[in-house]
Structures are given as C-alpha cells and as structure tokens.
C-alpha positions as CSV (number, residue, x, y, z in Angstrom):
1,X,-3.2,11.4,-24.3
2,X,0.6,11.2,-24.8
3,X,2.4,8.1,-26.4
4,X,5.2,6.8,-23.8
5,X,8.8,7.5,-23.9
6,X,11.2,5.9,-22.1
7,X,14.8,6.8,-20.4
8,X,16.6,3.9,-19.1
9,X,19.5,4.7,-16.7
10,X,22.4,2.2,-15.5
11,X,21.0,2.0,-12.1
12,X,18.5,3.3,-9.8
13,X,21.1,6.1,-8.2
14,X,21.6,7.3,-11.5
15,X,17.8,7.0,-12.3
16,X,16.8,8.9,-8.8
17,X,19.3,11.9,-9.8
18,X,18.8,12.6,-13.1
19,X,14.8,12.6,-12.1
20,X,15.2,15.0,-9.5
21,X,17.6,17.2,-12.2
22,X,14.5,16.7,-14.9
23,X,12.0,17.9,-11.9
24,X,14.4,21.1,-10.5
25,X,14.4,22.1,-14.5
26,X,10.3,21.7,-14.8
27,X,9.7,23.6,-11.3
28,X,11.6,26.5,-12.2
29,X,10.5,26.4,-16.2
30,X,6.9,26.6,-14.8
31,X,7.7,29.5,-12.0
32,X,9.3,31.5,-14.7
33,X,6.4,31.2,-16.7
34,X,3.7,31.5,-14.5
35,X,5.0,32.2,-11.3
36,X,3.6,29.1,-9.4
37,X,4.6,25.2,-10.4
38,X,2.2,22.4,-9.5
39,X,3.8,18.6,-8.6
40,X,2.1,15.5,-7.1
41,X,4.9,13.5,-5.4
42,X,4.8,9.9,-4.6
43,X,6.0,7.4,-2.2
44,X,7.7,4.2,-2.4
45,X,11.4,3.0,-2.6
46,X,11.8,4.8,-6.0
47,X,9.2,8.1,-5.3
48,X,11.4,8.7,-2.1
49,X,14.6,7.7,-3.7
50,X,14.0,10.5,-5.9
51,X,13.2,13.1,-3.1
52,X,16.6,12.1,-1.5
53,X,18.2,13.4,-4.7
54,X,16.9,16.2,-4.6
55,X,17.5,16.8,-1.2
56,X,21.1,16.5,-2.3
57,X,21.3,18.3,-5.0
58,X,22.9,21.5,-4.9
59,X,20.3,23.3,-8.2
60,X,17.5,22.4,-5.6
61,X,17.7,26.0,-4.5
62,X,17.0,27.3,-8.2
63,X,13.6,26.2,-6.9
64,X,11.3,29.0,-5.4
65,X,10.2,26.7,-2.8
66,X,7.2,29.1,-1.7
67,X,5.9,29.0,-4.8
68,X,5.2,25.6,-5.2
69,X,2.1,23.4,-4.9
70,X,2.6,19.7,-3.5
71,X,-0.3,16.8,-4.1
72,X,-0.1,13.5,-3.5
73,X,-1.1,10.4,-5.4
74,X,-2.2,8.5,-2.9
75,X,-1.8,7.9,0.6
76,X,-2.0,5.4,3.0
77,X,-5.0,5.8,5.6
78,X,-3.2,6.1,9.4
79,X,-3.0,8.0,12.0
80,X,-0.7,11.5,11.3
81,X,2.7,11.0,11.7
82,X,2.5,7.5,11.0
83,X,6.0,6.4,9.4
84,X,4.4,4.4,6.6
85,X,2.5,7.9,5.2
86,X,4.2,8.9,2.3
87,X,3.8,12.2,3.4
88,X,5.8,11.7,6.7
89,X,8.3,9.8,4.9
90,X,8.6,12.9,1.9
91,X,9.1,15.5,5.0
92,X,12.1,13.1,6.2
93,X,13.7,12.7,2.7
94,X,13.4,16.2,2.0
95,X,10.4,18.5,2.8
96,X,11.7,19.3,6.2
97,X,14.5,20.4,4.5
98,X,13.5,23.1,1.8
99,X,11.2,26.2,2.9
100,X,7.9,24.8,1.4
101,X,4.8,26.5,2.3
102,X,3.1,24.7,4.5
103,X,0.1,26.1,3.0
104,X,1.0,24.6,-0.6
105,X,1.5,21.2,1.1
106,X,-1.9,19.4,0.4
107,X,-1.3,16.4,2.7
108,X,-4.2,13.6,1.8
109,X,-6.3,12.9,5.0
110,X,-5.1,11.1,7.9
111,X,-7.1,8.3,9.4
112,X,-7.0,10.2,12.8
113,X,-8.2,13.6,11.2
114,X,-11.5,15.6,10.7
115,X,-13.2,12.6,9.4
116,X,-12.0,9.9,11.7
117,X,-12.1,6.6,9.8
118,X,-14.4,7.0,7.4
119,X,-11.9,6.6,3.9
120,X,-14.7,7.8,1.5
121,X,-15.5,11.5,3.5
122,X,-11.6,11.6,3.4
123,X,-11.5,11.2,-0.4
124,X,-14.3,13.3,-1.0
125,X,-12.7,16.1,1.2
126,X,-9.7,15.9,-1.3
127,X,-11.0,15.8,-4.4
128,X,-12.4,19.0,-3.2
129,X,-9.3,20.6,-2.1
130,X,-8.4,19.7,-5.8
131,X,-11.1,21.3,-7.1
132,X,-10.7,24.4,-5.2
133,X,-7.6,24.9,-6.5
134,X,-8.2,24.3,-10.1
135,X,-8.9,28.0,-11.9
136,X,-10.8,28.4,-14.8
137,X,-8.4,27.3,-17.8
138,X,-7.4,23.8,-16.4
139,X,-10.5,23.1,-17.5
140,X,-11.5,20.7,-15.0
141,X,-12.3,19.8,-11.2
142,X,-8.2,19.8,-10.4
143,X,-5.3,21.6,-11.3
144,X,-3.4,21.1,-14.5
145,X,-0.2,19.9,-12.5
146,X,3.1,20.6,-14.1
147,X,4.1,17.3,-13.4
148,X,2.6,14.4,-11.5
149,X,4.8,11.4,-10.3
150,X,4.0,7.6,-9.7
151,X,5.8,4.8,-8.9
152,X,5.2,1.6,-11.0
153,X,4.3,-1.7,-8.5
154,X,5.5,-5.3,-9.4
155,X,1.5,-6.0,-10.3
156,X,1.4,-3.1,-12.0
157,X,-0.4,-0.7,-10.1
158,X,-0.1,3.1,-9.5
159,X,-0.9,5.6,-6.8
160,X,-3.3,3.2,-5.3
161,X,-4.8,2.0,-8.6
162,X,-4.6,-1.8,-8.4
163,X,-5.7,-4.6,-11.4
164,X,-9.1,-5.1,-11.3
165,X,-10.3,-3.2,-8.2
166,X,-12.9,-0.3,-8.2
167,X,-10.8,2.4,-8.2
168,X,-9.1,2.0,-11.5
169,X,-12.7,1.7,-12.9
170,X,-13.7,5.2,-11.8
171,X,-14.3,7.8,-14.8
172,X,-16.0,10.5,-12.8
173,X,-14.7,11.1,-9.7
174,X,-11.0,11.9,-9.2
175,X,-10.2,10.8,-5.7
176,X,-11.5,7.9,-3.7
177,X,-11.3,6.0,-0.9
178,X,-9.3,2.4,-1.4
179,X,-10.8,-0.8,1.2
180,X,-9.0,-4.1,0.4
181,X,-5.7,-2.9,-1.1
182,X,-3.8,-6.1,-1.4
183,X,-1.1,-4.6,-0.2
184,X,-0.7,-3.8,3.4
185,X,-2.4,-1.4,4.8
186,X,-5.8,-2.2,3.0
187,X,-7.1,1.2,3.1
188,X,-6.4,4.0,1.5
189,X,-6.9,7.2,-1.0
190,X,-6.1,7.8,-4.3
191,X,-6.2,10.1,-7.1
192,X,-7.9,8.6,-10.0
193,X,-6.8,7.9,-13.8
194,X,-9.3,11.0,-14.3
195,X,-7.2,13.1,-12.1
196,X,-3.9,11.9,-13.4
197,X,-4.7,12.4,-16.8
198,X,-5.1,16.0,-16.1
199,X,-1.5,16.8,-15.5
200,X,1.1,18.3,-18.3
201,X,3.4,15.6,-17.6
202,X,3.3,11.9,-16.2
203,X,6.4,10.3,-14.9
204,X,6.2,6.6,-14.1
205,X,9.4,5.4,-12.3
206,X,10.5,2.2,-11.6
207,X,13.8,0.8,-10.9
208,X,14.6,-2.8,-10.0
209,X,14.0,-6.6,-11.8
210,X,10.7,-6.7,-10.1
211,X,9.0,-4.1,-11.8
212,X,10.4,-5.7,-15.4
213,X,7.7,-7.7,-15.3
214,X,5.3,-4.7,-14.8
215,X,6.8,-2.5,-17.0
216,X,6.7,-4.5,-19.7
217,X,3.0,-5.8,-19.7
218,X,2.2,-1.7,-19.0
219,X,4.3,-1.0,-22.2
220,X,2.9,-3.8,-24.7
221,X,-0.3,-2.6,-24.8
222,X,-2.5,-4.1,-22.0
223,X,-5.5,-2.6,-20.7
224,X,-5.8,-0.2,-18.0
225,X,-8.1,-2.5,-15.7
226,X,-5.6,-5.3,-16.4
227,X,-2.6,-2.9,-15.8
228,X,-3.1,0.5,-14.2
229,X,0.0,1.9,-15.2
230,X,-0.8,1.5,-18.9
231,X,-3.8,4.1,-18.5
232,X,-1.4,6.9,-16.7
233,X,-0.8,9.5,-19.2
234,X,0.3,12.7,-19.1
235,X,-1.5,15.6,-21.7
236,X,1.8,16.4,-23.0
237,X,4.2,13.8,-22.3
238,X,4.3,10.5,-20.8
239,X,7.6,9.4,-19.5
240,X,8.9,6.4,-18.3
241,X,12.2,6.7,-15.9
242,X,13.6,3.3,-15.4
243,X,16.9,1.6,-14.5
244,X,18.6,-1.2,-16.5
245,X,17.0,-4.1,-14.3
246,X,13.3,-2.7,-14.9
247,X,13.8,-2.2,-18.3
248,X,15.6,-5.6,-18.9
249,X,12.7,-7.5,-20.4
250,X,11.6,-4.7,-22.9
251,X,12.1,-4.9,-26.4
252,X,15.6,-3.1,-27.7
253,X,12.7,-1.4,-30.0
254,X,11.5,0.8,-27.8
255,X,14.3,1.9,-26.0
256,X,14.9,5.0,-28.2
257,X,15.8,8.0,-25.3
258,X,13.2,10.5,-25.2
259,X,14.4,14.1,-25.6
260,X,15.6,16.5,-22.8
C-alpha cells in the first residue's frame, strides 16, 4: 500500500475546490486512457462540499459524464429519497446537474428496496454489483476505481468503518451491513478496508478543528482497528486533503505538499 501525503489548504473552500480540480484532472486522465473512469463518492459536510465545487466549476464539462462509474462508500440504511442518504444529498449538490448515466450510478441499497430491511442481503447484493463489474485485470471481486473518496470522522472513522466495531475487522468480504453505528442512524452499509484498498487512489478529506484530533492519531501510526482511517490506502497514492484547522495539531514534519 501507498505511504500518505498530505496537502493542507487555508480553509475548507479552498480545500473543496482544489479537490474537485484534482478529481475533473483524474476523470478525464482515466477516460483518455481507457475510455471509462471509476469514482466512489462520499457524503458528509466535506464529501458534499466537494461535489458543490464541482458543480461550480466551469472544467466540470471536460468530464465525459456518460462515461463515468459512481460507487459509494457507504450509505446510510433508509427509505429512497430519504434526505440523510448520501446519495440523495450527491444528486442535490450535483448529480442532478451533470448528464450521468443513470446506469453508471451504483446507488447502495435503500432500506425500502428489494430486500426490505434486512442490512446484510443489502450488502451482499452490492458487493456483488461490485463484483460484476470488476473485469479480469483488476484482479479482484471489485473494480480497480480510479479514485475512491472518504471523509475522515472526529473518532476517526471512514465510510462506515468505526473503532473497534466488526466491520473494520473484515478481511474477506468487501461490503457489509453496519447495526449499531454510534452515530445516528445505526444501520448501515459499507465498503470494506478490502474494497478500499483496491482503488488507484485514496483521498481522505477532512476539513475543520474537529477532525485535528483524528487526523493526527490516523497519521502517527495507530492501528487500523484503533483508527480506521489509518488502514485506508490507496495502491498508488494515498492522499490526505485537509484545511489549516484539521491539520493544526500535526507535526510541521510531515507537512511537505505532495506533488500535482
């Protein structure tokens, strides 16, 4: 796996547009090469912050928006529609927006959807959606994504990858179903550090003094139980985006900017 680099920007505006310039460059980098880009989005203040960038940003149409794949990293569990899905809230900041197939739109199961409430069919049904789309040199039962996003949470966690719980112990599997999140809502999916560690590229935002904490502990060398983030790495690169205030209680040492 990839050693971390970090970019630290003045503040989270800053942060949120130069990501979604870094992400318009990868997308069309990736299209050119192979004619198709794969990207797992994320939600949060910081995931959707970065959407709304690139919403406004007028290089989002270098993009060939039908020829792009969309996952998720993990989802809340509730009804479709439901304004709390990361999904509904990425089709508001900028999906409805752009002319995205909805075909290449891989939505993670809703809680009112083919397998009614039952989290672990849900998962199941995902990871193989994943694995149907992986072909033959990613090597793997998911796609070798161009670049998968994640936001950082104060405790740590990622996707839905909290300290200590289950999911972050799963090696095999690469989605599952979340029960007793202790955040609100308590159920969920998630890709797992399995799944993430298949992509090209991991970018780990966070922007705010309550991820400082997080971001340093993920950055000194904890463990991956201890601190999911720590274990989210890319195969080529691992970056950490972060504003001034997350970055504030890391050592001057490792602020070195990673290149372009």
């Amino acid at each position: 796996m990839s050693t971390p680099q970090l970019v630290v920007h003045h503040d989270k505006e800053l942060m949120a547009q130069a990501a979604a310039a870094r992400l318009i460059t990868k997308v069309v980098d990736a299209q050119a090469s192979r004619g198709y880009a794969s990207v797992v989005l994320t939600g949060g203040r910081n995931g959707n912050g970065l959407l709304a960038a690139l919403a406004a940003a007028p290089a989002r149409d270098a993009i060939d928006w039908a020829r792009l794949d969309l996952w998720w990293g993990d989802e809340r569990f509730l009804p479709e529609g439901d304004p709390e899905r990361n999904v509904t809230q990425a089709r508001e900041a900028l999906l409805d927006s752009v002319p995205v197939d909805p075909k290449r739109v891989h939505a993670m199961p809703a809680s009112d959807g083919p397998w009614g409430t039952d989290v672990d069919a849900a998962a199941a049904a995902y990871a193989e959606e994943l694995a149907r789309a992986a072909v033959p040199e990613n090597h793997g039962p998911v796609p070798t994504f161009d670049v998968l996003m994640l936001g950082v949470g104060p405790d740590t966690h990622v996707a839905s990858l909290f300290p200590e719980l289950p999911a972050v112990r799963e090696t095999e599997r690469t989605v599952v179903g979340v029960h007793g999140a202790p955040k609100p809502p308590p159920t969920r999916v998630t890709l797992t550090l399995p799944a993430i560690r298949a992509a090209r590229e991991v970018w780990l935002l966070a922007a705010g003094e309550d991820k400082a904490g997080a971001a340093a502990i993920a950055l000194s060398g904890a463990g991956e139980i201890q601190a999911p983030a720590a274990g989210a790495r890319g195969r080529s690169r691992t970056l950490w985006l972060l504003d001034a205030a997350a970055a504030s209680q890391l050592p001057r040492s490792l602020y070195p900017p990673a290149s372009p």
